[in-house]
N, C-alpha and C positions, 0 to 999 in steps of 0.2 A: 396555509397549512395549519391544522392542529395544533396546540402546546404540544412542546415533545414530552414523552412519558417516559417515565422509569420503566427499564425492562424485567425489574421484579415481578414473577408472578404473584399473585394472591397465598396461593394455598402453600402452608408454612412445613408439608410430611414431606413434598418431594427435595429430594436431592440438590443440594445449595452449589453451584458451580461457578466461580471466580472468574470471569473475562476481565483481563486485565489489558490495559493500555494508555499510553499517553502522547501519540501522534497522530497526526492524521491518517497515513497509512493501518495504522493498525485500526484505528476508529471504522474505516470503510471496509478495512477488510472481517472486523468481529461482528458490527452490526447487522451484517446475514445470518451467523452464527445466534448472534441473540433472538434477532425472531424467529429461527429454526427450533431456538428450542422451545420457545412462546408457543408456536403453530403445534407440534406434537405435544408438549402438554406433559410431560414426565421429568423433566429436570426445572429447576427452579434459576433459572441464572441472573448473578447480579455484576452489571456494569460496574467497573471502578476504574475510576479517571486516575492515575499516577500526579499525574501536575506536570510532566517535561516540558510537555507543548500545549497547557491549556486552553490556551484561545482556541487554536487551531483543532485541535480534538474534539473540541465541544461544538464548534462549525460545522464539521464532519460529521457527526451524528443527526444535527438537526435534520440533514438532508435525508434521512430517515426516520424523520419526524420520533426521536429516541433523545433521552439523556443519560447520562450517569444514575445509579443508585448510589453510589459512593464519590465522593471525589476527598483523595488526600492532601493533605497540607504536609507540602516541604519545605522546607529551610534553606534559598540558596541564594549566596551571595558573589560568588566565584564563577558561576555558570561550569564552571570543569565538571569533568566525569567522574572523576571518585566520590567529589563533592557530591554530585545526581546519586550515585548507587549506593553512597552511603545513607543519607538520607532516606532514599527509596525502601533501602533493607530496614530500616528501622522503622518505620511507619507503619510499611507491609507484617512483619513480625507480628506488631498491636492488633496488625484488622485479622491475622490467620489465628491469632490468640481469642479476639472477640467471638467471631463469624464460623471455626471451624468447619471450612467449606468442606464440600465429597473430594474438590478438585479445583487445579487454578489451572486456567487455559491463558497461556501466554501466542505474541503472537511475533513471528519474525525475528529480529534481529536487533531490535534499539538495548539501549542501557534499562529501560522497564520492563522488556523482556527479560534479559538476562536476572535484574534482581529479583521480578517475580519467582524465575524459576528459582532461585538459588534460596529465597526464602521459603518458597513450598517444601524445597526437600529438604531443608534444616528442623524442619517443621510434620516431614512425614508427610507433607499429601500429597497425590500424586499429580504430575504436572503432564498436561496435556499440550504438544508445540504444534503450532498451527503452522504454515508455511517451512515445515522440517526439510532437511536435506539437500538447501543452497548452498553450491558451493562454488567459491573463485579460484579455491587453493593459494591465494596469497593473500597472508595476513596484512600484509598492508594497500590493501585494495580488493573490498571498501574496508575503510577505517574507521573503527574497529569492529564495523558489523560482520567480518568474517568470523573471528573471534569467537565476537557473543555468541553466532551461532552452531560453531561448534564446543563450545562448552553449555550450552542449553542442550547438548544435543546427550550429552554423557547425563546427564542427569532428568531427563523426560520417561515418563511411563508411556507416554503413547505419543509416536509420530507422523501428523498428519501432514503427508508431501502432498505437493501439488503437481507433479507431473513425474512419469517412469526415468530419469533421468535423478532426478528426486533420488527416489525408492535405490537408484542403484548406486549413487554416492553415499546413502547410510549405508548398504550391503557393502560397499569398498572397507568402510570404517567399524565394521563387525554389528551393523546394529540390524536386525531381520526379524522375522517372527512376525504375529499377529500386533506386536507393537508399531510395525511399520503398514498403514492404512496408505493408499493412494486416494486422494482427495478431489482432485482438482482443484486449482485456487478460488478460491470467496472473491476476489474480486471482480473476476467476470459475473457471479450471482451481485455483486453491488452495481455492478456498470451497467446489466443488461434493467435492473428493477429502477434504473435512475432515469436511463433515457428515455425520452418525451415528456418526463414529468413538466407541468408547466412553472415555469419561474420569473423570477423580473433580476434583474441585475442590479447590485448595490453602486455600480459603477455606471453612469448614463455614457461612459465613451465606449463602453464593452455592447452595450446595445446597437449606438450606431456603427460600431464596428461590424456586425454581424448581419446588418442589414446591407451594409456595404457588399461583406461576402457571398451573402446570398441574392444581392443584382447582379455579380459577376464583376462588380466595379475593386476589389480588393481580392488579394490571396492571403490567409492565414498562415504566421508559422508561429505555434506554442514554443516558448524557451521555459525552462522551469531547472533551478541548478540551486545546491544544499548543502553536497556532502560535504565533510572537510576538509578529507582531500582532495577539493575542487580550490579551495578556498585561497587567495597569492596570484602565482603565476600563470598554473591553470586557470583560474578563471576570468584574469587578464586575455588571456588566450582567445574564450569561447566570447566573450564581450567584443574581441577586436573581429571575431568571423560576425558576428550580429551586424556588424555596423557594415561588414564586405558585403553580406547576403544584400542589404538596404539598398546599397550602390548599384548593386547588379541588376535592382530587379525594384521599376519603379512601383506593381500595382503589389509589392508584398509588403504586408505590416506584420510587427510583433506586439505580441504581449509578451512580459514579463513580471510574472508576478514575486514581488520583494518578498523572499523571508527573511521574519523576525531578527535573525541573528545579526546585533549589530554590526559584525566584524564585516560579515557577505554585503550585510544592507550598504555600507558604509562604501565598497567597493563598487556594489555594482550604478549605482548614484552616481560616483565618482566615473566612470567607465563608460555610461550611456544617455547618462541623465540632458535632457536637451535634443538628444537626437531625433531626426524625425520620421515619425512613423513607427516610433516602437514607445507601447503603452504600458508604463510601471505604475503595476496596480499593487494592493494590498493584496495579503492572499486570499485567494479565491478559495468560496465555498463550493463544496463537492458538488452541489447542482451547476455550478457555472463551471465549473471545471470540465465537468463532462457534456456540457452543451459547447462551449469553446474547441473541447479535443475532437467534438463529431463534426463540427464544417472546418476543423484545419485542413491544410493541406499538407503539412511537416510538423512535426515535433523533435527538438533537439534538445534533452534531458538526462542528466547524470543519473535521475530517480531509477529506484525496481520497479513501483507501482505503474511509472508510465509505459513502460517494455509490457506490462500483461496486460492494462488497460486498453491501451491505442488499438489493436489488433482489432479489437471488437469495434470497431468504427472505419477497420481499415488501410488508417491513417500511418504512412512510414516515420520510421524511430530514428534519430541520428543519436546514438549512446554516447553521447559525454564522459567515455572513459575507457581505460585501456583495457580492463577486462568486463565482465559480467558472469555470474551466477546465472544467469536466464538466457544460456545459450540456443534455447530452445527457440526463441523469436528470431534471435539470427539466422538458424538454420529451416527456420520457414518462412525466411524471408522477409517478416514484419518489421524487423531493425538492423541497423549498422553499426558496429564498432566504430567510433572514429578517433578517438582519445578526446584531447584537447588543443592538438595542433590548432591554429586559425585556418589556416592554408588546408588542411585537411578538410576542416567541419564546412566552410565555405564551398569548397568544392563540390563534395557530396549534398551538400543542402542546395548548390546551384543547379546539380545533376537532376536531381529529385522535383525540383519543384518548374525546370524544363520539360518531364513526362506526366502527359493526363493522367489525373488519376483513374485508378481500375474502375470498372464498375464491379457492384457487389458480389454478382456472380463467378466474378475472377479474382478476387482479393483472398489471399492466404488465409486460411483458418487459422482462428487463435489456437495456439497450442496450448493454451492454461487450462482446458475446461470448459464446461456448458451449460453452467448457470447450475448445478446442483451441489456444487462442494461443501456447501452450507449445512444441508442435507444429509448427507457422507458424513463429514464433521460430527454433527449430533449424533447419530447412528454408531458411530465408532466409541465416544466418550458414555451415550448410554449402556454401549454394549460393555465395557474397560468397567463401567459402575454395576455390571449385574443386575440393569434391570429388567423386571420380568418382559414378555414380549417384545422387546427390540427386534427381532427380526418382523416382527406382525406390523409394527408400528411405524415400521420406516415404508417411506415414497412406494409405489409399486416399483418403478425404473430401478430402485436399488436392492429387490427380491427378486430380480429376474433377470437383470444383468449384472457383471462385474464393476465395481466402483472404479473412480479412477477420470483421469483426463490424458490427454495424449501426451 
């Protein structure tokens, strides 16, 4: 691959537009967004890394051969979240004082999210939310990314949902108009531009693993678990169904990729570390990520990102929680509720990986979208910025049909 490049354009008249982020989620899901606006040529957009999740963010971008134009320095010793958002605001304040961008496009749900927007509007510019109108309806699940996202949502200029279900939970909560765009989500446009890229694996057990898969001599099941509220009992839980599924089933192996956070790391080491046939790796970069999720056979993940990603591969979801925002994979079939019971998630994970998988032909459509959100996205924030030919300029697909994913 290439040096990743800065996604600053050259020419310094067009419109300066803020992508902000500091996870991996957000990383994969803006990097469409940034070369969307690269490829049309009328907004000027500048990457900036927050620092939440640096390693991992900047991982995630490489896979689109992209880095940062900015990356902030924050101050933390506590790892809490006030500590994060306090920081964050006061950092970000400096860069919207230096930079006064046209627009800051935040994305989702994290604590970068939220201080982005909070600092944009303190500041008068207008905030553009990318994956608008998730909702679980209980504040404490997820924690506290329900929250963030509806208080990002009281204060955005434009809300770019990603799917009609989207669109009709801001309508529940008074917010309509031309400020509400249906999008589709950006990370089907990251998942679909990623697959077959060619890669080598920084781990040589994740290769032979894969080779194993594709002689028929092993099964695949992705585990991947984060949130907070995973963190304790829970995820005592989902560790002790890992070791059930092993037992049951001698040609299935897991990965488990550790995050950073020492508290989870700490846990899940203690929980499985030794066992056999499950492989605790470091996190994985988005190219392995997404070559691992397309020969799984199961994935069993607390994540949003793995609910809209997997679909495009096929591959069944077991949700690692008691609700979900992204009902919409449930009810097309892609994923399961299962909480965190052990006796649950084992069950459903023995169920699932007892039936062949589909062939493509019969495998549920992702309900996120079709690869053009990205697209949408820019079209929407050019159009919010007044410039001239935005309708000339965008995609033909989005002058001739209605924008939008299902």
């Amino acid at each position: 691959m290439e040096n990743p490049r800065p996604v600053t354009a050259a020419a310094t008249h067009k419109p300066e537009v803020m992508l902000l982020g500091g996870t991996r989620p957000e990383a994969v899901k803006l990097a469409p967004v940034a070369e969307a606006m690269l490829t049309c040529g009328r907004i000027r957009p500048v990457l900036v890394a927050s620092g939440q999740h640096e390693t991992m963010f900047e991982q995630a971008l490489d896979a689109f051969g992209i880095r940062p134009d900015v990356r902030l320095n924050i101050e933390r010793s506590t790892g809490s979240q006030p500590e994060l958002l306090g920081e964050l605001v006061r950092v970000l304040d400096r860069q919207l004082i230096q930079r006064n961008p046209s627009m800051v496009v935040v994305q989702g749900d994290t604590t970068t999210a939220l201080a982005g927007a909070l600092s944009a509007f303190w500041r008068k510019v207008p905030v553009a939310h990318i994956e608008a109108g998730l909702r679980s309806r209980d504040l404490h699940a997820p924690f506290p990314e329900e929250a963030n996202r509806k208080l990002i949502a009281q204060i955005s200029s434009l809300h770019l949902a990603p799917t009609k279900r989207a669109v009709q939970n801001l309508l529940a909560e008074g917010i309509t108009g031309p400020s509400v765009v249906l999008t589709g989500n950006t990370v089907v446009d990251a998942v679909l531009s990623i697959a077959g890229r060619p890669m080598t694996y920084s781990d040589s057990r994740l290769a032979a693993l894969e080779n194993r898969v594709r002689s028929k001599q092993s099964r695949l099941m992705l585990v991947t678990v984060h949130r907070r509220e995973s963190w304790g009992p829970p995820l005592a839980g989902i560790l002790a169904s890992v070791r059930d599924v092993l037992e049951r089933h001698e040609d299935v192996e897991v990965v488990l990729p550790v995050h950073p956070n020492p508290e989870i790391r700490k846990q899940i080491m203690a929980g499985v570390s030794g066992v056999d046939r499950i492989h605790l790796t470091a996190p994985l970069n988005y190219l392995e990520f997404c070559r691992l999720l397309s020969i799984a056979q199961l994935v069993a993940s607390d994540s949003g990102g793995v609910q809209e990603e997997a679909p495009s591969f096929g591959v069944p979801v077991l949700v690692l929680r008691d609700v979900t925002e992204r009902m919409e994979a449930v009810e097309a079939g892609c994923s399961m509720l299962v909480g965190t019971d052990p006796l649950a998630i084992a069950h459903h994970a023995t169920r699932l990986l007892n039936i062949p998988p589909l062939p493509p032909e019969n495998r549920p459509v992702n309900p996120f979208g079709d690869g053009l959100a990205a697209y949408r996205t820019e079209h929407a924030i050019a159009s919010l910025l007044g410039l001239e030919s935005a309708d000339s300029m965008a995609p033909p697909v989005l002058r001739t049909a209605a924008a939008g994913g299902e």
